[in-house]
MIZAGU-716498 format. One record per atom (N, C-alpha, C): residue number from 0; x, y, z; atom name; residue in one letter. Coordinates in pm, 1 decimal, padded with zeros to 6 digits. Atoms other than C-alpha are relative to their C-alpha. Layout:
N
FINU num       xx       yy       zz atomo residuo
FINU NUM        X        Y        Z    CA       A
...
This chain:
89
FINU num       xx       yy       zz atomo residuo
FINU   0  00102.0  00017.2  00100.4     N       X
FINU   0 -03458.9 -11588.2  02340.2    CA       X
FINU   0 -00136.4 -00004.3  00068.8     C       X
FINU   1  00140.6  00013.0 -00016.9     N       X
FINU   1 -03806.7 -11511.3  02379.0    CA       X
FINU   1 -00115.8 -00083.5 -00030.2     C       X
FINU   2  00085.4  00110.6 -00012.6     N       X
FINU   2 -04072.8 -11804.5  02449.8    CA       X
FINU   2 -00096.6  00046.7 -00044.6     C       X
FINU   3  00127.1 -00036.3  00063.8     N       X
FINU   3 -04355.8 -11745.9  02217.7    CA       X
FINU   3 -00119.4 -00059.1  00046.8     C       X
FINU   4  00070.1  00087.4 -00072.6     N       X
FINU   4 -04556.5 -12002.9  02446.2    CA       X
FINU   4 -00043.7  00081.8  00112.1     C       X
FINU   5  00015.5 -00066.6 -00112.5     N       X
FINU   5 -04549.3 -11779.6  02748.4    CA       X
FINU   5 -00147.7  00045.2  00018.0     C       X
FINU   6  00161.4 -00043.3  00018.2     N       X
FINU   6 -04836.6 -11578.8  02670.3    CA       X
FINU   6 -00127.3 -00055.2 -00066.2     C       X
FINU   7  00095.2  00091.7  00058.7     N       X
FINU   7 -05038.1 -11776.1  02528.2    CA       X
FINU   7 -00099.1 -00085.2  00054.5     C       X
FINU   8  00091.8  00040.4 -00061.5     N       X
FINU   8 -05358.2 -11958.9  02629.0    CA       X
FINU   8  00052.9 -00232.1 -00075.9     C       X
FINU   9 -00015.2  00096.9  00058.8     N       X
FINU   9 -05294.9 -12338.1  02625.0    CA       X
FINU   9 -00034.0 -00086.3 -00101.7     C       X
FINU  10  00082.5  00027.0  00152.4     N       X
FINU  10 -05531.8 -12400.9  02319.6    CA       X
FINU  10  00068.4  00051.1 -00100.4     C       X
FINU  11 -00030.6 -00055.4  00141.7     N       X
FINU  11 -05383.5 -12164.2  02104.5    CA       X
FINU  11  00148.2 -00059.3  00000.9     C       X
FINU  12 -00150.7  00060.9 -00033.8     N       X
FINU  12 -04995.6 -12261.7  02231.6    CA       X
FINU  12  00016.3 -00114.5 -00070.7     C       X
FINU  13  00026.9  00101.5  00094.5     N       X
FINU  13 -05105.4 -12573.0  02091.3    CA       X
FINU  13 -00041.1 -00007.3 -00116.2     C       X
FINU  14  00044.3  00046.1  00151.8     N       X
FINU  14 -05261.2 -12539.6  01778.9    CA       X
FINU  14  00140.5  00035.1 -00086.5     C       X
FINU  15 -00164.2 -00090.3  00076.6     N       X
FINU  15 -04913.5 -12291.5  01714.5    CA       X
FINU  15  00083.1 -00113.9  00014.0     C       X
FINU  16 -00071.7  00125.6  00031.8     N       X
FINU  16 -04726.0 -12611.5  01801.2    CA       X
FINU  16  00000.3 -00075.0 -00127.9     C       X
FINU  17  00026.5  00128.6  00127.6     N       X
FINU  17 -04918.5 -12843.2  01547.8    CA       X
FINU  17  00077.6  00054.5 -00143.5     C       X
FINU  18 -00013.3 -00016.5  00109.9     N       X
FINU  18 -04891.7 -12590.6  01283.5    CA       X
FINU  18  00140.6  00043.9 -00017.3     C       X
FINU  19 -00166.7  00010.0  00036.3     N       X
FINU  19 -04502.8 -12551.2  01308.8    CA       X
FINU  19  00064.8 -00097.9  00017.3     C       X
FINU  20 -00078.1  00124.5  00012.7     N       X
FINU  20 -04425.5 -12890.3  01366.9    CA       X
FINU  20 -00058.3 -00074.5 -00153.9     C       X
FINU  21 -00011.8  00033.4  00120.6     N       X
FINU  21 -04606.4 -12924.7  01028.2    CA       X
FINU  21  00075.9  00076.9 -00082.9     C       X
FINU  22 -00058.6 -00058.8  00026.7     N       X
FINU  22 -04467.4 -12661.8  00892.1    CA       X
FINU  22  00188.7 -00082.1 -00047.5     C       X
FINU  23 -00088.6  00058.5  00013.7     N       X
FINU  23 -04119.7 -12857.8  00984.5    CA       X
FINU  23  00033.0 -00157.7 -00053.6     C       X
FINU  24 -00011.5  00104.6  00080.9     N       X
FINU  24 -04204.5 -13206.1  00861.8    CA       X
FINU  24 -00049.9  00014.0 -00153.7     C       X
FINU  25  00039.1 -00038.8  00132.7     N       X
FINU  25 -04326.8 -13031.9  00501.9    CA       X
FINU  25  00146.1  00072.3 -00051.5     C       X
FINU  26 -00159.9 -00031.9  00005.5     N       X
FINU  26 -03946.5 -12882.8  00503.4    CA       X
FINU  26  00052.1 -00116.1 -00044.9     C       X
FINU  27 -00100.8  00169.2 -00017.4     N       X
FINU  27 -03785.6 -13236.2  00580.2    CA       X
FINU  27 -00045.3 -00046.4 -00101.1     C       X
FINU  28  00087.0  00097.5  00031.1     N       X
FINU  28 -04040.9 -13408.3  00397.3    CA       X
FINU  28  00110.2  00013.9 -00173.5     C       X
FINU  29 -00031.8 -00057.9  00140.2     N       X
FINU  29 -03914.9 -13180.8  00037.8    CA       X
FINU  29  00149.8 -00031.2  00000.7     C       X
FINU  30 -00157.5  00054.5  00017.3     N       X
FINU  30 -03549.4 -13244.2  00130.4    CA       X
FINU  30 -00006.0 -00141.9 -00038.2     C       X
FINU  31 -00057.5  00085.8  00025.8     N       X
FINU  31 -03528.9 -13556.7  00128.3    CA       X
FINU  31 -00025.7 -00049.3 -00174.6     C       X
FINU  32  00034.4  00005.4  00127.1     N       X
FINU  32 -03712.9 -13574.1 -00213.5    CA       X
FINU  32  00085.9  00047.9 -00101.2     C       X
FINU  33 -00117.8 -00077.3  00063.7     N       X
FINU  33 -03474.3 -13333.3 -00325.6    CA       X
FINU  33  00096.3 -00072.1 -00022.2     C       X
FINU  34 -00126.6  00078.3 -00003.2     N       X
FINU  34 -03169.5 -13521.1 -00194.8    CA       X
FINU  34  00018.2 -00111.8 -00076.3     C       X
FINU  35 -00010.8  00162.6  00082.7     N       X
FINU  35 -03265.2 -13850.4 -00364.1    CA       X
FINU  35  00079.5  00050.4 -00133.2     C       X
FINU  36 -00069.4  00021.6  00129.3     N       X
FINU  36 -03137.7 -13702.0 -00669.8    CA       X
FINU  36  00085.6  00128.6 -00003.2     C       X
FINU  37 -00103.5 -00074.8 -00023.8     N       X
FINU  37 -02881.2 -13469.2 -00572.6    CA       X
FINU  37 -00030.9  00163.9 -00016.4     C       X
FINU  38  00056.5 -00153.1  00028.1     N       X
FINU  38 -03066.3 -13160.3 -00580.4    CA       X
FINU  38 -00028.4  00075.8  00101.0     C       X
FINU  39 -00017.2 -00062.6 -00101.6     N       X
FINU  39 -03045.2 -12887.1 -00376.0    CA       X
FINU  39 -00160.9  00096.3 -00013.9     C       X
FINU  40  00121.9 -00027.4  00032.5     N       X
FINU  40 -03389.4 -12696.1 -00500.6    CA       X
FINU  40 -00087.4 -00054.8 -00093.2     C       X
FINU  41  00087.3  00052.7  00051.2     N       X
FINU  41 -03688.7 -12783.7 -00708.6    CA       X
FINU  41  00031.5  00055.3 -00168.5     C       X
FINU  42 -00058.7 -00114.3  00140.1     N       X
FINU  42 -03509.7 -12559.8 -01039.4    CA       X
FINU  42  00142.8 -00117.5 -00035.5     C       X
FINU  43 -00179.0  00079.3  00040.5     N       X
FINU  43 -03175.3 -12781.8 -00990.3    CA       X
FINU  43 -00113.8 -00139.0 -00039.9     C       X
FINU  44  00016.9  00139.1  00038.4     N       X
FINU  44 -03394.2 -13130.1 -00993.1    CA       X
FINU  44 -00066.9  00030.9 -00154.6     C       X
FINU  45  00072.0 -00031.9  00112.1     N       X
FINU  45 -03587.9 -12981.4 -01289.8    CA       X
FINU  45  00124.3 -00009.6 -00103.6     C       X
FINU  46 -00108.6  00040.6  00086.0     N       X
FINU  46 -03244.0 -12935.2 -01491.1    CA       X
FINU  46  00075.5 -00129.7  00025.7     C       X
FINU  47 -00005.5  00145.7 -00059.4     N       X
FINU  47 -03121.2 -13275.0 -01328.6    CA       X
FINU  47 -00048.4 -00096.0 -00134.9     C       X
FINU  48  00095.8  00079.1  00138.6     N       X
FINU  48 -03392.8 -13423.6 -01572.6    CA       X
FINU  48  00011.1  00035.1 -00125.5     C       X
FINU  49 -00008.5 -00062.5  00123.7     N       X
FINU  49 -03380.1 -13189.5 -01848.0    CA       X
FINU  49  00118.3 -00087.3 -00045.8     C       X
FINU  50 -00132.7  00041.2  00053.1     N       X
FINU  50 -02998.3 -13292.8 -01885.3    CA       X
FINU  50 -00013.2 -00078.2  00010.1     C       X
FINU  51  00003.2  00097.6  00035.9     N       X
FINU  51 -03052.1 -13620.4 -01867.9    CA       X
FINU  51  00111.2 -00106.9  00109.8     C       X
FINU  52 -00087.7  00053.7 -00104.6     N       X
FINU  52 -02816.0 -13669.6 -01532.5    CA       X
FINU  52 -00124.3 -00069.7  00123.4     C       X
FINU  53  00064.4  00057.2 -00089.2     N       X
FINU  53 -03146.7 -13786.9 -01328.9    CA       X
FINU  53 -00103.4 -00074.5 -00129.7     C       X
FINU  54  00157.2  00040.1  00093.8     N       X
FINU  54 -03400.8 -14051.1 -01502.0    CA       X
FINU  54 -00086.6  00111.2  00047.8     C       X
FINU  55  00112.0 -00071.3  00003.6     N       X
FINU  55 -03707.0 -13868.6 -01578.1    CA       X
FINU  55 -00103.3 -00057.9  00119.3     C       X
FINU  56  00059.0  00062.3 -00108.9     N       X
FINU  56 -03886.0 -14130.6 -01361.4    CA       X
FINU  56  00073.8 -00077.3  00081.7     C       X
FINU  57  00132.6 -00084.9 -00075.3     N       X
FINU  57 -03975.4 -14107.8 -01074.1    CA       X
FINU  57  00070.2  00143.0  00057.5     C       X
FINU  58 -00034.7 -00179.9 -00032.0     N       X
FINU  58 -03760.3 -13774.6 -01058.0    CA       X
FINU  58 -00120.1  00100.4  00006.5     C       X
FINU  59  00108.4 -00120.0  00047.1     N       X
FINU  59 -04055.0 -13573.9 -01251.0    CA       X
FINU  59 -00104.0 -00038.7  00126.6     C       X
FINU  60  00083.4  00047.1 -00098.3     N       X
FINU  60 -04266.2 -13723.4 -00989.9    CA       X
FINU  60  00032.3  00112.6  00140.7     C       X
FINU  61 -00049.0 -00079.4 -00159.3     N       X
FINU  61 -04059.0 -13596.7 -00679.4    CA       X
FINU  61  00037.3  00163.5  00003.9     C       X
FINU  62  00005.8 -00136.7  00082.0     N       X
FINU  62 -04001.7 -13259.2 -00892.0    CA       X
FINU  62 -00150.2  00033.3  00082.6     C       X
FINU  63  00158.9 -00066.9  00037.8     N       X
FINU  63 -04401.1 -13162.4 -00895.7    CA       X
FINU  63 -00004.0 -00040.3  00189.3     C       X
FINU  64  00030.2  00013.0 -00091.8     N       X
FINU  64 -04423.3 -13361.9 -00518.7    CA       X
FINU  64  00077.7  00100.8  00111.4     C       X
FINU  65 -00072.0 -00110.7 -00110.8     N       X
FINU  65 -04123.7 -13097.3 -00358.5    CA       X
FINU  65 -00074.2  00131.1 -00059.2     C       X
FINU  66  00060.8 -00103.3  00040.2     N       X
FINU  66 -04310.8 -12825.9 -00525.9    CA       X
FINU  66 -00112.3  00032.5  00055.1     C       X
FINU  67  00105.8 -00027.2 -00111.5     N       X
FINU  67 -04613.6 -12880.4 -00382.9    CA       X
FINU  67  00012.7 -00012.3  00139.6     C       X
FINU  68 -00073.5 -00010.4 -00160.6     N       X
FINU  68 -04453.4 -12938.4 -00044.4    CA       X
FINU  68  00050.7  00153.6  00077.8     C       X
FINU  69 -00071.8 -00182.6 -00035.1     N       X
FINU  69 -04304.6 -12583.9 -00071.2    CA       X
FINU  69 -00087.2  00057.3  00004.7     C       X
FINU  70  00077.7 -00029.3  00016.1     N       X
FINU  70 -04583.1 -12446.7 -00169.9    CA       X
FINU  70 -00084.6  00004.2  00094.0     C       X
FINU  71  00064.5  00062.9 -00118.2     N       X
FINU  71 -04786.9 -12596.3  00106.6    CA       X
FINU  71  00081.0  00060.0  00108.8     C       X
FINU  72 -00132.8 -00032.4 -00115.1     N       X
FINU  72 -04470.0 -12517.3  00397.3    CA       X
FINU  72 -00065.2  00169.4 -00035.4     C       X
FINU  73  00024.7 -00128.0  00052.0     N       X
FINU  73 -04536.9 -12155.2  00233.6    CA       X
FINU  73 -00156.8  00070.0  00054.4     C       X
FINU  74  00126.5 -00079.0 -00010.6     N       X
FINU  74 -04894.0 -12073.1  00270.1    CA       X
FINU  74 -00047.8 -00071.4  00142.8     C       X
FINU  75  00004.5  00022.6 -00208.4     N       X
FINU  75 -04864.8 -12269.8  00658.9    CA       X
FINU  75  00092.7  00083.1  00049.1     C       X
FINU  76 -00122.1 -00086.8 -00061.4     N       X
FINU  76 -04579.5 -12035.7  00735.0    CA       X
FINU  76 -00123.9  00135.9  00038.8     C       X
FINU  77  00055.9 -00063.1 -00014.5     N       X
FINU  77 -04809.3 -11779.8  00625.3    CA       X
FINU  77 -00144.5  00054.9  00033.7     C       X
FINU  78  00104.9  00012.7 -00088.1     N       X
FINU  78 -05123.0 -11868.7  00827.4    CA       X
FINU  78  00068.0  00001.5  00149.2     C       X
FINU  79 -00034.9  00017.2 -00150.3     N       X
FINU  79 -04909.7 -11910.9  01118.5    CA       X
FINU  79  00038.2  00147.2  00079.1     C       X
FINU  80 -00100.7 -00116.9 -00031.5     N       X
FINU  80 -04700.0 -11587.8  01105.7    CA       X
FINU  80 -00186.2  00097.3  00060.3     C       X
FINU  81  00165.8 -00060.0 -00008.5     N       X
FINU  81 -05133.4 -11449.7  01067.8    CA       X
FINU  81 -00018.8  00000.7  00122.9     C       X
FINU  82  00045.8  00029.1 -00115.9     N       X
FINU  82 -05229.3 -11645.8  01378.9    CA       X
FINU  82  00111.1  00104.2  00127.4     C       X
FINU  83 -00112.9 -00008.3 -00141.8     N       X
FINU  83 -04932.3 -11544.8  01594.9    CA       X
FINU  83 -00027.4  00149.5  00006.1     C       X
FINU  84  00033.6 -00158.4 -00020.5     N       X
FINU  84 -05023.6 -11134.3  01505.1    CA       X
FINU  84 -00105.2 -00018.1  00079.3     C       X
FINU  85  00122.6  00038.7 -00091.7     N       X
FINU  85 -05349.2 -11247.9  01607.3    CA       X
FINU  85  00000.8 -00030.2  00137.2     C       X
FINU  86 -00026.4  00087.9 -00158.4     N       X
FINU  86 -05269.5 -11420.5  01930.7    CA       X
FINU  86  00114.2  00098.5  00100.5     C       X
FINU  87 -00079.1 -00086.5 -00056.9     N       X
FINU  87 -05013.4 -11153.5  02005.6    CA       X
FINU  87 -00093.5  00188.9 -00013.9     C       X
FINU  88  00100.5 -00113.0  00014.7     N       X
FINU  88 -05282.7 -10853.1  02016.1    CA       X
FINU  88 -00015.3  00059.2  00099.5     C       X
């Protein structure tokens, strides 16, 4: 496997660190939100509630909070994947 660090200038090596170790605690962060109520995506906790197998609160809460988590994980994925074309030039 190829070390994406190698070439890299130790500034940028680092910032590519920060933003995939956020990247990976905005992952974790949505699981576990998920898991609290047995839900495997943000569509399952949504029917969860609908049906009436998860209280509404603070489900609807952790609903809208893994959503924006994804969301967020999503548009850092896709600043990073940016940087790394960039940095690989």
């Amino acid at each position: 496997m190829a070390n994406i660090f190698e070439k890299l200038e130790p500034e940028d090596a680092q910032r590519v660190d920060r933003l995939a170790k956020l990247a990976y605690e905005l992952r974790e962060n949505r699981a576990i939100l998920l898991r609290q109520h047995g839900a495997d995506d943000e569509a399952q906790l949504l029917e969860r509630i609908r049906s009436g197998a998860t209280s509404e609160h603070p489900a609807y809460e952790h609903y809208l909070s893994a959503r924006i988590l994804a969301e967020a994980r999503e548009a850092l994925r896709a600043e990073l994947g940016g940087l790394l074309q960039e940095l690989n030039r």
